[in-house]
N, C-alpha and C positions, 0 to 999 in steps of 0.2 A: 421590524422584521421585514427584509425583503419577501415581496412574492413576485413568483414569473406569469404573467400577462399569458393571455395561451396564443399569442401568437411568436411570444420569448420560444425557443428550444433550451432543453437541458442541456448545458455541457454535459459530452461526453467523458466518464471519467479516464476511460482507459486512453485520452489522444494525452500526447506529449508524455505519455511514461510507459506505456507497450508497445514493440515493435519487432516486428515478425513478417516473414515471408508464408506462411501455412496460409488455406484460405480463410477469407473472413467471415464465412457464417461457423467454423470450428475454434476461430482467432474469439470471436463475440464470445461466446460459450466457455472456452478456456478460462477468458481473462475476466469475468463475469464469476465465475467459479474459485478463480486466483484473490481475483479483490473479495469477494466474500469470505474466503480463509483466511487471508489476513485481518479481516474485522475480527475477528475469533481470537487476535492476541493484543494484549493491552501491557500496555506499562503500567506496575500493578502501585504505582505512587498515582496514575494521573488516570482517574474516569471516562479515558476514551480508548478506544482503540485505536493501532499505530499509523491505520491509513489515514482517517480521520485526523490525527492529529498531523498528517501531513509527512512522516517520517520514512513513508518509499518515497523514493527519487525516480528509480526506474524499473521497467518491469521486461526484461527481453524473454520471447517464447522464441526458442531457438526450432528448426525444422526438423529436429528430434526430439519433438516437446521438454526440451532440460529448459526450464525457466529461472534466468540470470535473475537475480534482484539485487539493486544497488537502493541503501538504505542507512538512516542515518538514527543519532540518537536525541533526543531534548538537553541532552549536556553529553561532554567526553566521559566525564567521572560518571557517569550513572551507576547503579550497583548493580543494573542485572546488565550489561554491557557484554559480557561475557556471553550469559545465557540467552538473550535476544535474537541471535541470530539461526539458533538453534531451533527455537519456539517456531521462527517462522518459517526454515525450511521442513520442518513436519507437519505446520498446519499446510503448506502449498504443496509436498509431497504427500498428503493425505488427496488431494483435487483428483477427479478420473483422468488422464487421458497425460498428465505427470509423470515425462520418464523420471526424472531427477532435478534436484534447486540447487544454485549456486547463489551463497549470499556473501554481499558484499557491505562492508561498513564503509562509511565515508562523511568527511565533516567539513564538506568542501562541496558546495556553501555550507556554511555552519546552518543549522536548524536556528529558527526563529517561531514565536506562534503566528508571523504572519501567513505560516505554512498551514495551519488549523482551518478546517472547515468550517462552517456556521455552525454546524450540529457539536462538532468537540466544542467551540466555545460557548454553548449552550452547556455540555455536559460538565463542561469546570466552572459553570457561572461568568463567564466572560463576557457576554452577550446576554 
């Protein structure tokens, strides 16, 4: 199991999939708030949640807080394909400060688990 040294820093999770013009201490907060919603919705065949397993692509807080989300599935044929996108505009429309979500499917890159973070591949026994 890796561990990070304390002189390591965490990646940040929100660089290369949030971007927004709003300031960054309301930007922090938002998208802080954004990804924790999303951990709140799982694909209900695979023990992790969709962040986790790496399934948002991108995450845009527009300057009238509608937050784009571009996000993909573990296959095309999945069964809840339909209702997935659903799931997560409520839980991100549940966030404070959320005028509205736009969600976007896309499989382009295709999803892979090399998308899965250490903790989802702990959570499916992968790791």
């Amino acid at each position: 199991m890796n561990t990070m040294s304390d002189t390591e820093t965490k990646p940040d999770v929100r660089d290369g999939i949030i971007h927004t013009a709003i300031p960054a201490d309301e930007v922090a907060r938002l998208s802080d708030d954004i990804v924790a919603a999303l951990k709140t919705v799982y694909d209900p065949e695979i023990p992790s949640d969709i962040f986790e397993l790496g399934l948002i692509y991108k995450i845009d807080i527009e300057d009238d807080r509608t937050v784009k989300i571009v996000m993909t599935l573990t296959a095309p044929g999945c069964p809840v394909a339909g209702e997935m996108p659903g799931w997560v505009e409520n839980a991100v429309g549940s966030v404070e400060g959320v005028s509205g979500v736009e969600v976007e499917m896309s499989f382009d890159p295709p999803w892979t688990p090399d998308r899965m973070s250490e903790e989802a591949q702990v959570a499916v026994g992968w790791y």
